[in-house]
N, C-alpha and C positions, 0 to 999 in steps of 0.2 A: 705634253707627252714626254715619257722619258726616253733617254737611249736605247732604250729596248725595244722603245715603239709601243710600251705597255701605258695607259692610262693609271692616274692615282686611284684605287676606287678598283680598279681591273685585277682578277686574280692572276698572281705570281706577278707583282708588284712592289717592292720592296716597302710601299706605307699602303698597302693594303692592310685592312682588320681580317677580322675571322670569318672563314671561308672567302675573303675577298671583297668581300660585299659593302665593307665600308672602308671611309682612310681611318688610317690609326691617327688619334690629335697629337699634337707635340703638349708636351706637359714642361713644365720648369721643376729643376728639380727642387727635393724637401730637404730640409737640412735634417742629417740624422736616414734615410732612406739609400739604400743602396747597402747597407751594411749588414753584414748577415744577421737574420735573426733568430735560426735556431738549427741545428744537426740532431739527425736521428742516429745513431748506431744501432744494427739489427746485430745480437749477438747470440749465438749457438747455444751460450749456457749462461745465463743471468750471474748466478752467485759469483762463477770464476772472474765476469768480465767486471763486475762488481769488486773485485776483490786486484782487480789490474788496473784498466781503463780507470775505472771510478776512483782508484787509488791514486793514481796521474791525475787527474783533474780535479782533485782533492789539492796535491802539492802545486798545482799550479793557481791556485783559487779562486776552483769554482767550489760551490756548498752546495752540499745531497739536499734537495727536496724531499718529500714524503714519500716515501717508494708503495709502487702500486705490484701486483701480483705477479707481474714477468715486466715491469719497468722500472725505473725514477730517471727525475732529472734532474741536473746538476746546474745551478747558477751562476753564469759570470759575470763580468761587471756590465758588459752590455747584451749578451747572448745567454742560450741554453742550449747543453747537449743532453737529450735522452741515450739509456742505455736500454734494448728492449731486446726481448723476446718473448716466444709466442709460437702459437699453432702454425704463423703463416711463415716462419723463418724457415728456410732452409737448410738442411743439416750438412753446410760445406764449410770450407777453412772461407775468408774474405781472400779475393784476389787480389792484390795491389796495382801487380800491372797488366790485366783486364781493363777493357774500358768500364769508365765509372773515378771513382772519387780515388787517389793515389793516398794520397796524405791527409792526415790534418797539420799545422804549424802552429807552433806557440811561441809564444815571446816568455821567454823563462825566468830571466834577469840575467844577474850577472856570467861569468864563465863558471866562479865558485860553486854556484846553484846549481847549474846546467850539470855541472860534472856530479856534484849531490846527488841529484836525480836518477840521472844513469845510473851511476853504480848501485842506486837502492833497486830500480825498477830491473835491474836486471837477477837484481836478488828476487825479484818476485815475479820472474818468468817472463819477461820480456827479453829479445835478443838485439842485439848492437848491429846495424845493417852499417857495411863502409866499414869495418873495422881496422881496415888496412891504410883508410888515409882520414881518420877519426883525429881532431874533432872540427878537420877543415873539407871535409866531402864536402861541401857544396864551392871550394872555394877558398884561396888564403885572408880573405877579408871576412869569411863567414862562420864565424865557430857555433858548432851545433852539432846534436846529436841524432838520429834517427832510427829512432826503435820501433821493433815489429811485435805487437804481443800474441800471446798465442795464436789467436783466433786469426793472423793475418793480418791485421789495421795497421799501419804507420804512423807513425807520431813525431814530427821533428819537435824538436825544443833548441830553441835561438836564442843567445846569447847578445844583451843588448848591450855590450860594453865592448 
C-alpha cells in the first residue's frame, strides 16, 4: 500500500494504467527514444509561413519534403516539422504566452551564423523579441536570438560557441 493508502492497481494511484484498472510495467528505456520526433505547426496562411518558418528551417538544415495542398514537411537530422493548414486551423495570431508550446530552440552554430540569421529573417518579417538586452536575453553565458514571425511562433537560435 502506498502513502496514500491507495493500492497499485487502484484508481488515483500513481502506477495505476488507464482508467486505473491495471499497473502501468516499468519498461527500461531505448536508446534513441525519448527524443522528439516530430512538431506540427498549424499556420493561418501556408504560402507566407512557407516563405518564413519554412525559410528558417531551411537555414538551419532541415530539407522541404514534397509539399502536399495546405502542408509539407521539412527534415532534420533526427526529427520533422510540418507546416500546415487547413479548414480546421483557426483564423488567430499563435499566442506564445497562452498556455501551450512558448518556443521552439535551435542550435544555430556559431555567434557569426546566429547574427546571419537574424538579420536576414528579420528582413523577411520576423521581429527581434528582447531587443534591449540582445544577444544575451537568456543570460551572459547564453548568446541567442529570439524571433516572433508573423503569425506569432518563437523561434530562439543558440549559438554553440
Amino acid at each position: 500500500m502506498s502513502p496514500s493508502g491507495k493500492t497499485a492497481g487502484h484508481p488515483g494511484h500513481p502506477d495505476s494504467g488507464p482508467l486505473g484498472s491495471v499497473p502501468v510495467p516499468e519498461y527500461m528505456p531505448v536508446p534513441g527514444s525519448g527524443r522528439l520526433h516530430h512538431t506540427e505547426l498549424w499556420v493561418r496562411d501556408f504560402d507566407a509561413s512557407r516563405a518564413t518558418v519554412g525559410w528558417l528551417l531551411e537555414q538551419l538544415g532541415y530539407s522541404p519534403g514534397e509539399p502536399w495542398a495546405n502542408g509539407v514537411s521539412y527534415q532534420g537530422a533526427h526529427d520533422y516539422i510540418v507546416l500546415e493548414s487547413g479548414p480546421d486551423v483557426l483564423p488567430v495570431v499563435h499566442q506564445r504566452c497562452a498556455p501551450g508550446v512558448n518556443h521552439l530552440a535551435f542550435a544555430a552554430g556559431s555567434r557569426s551564423r546566429v547574427d546571419g540569421i537574424t538579420s536576414a529573417a528579420i528582413e523577411r518579417g520576423f521581429r527581434l523579441l528582447f531587443a534591449d538586452a540582445h544577444p544575451f536575453a537568456g543570460g551572459p553565458q547564453h548568446y541567442a536570438a529570439y524571433l516572433v514571425d508573423p503569425d506569432g511562433f518563437e523561434f530562439e537560435l543558440v549559438a554553440e560557441d
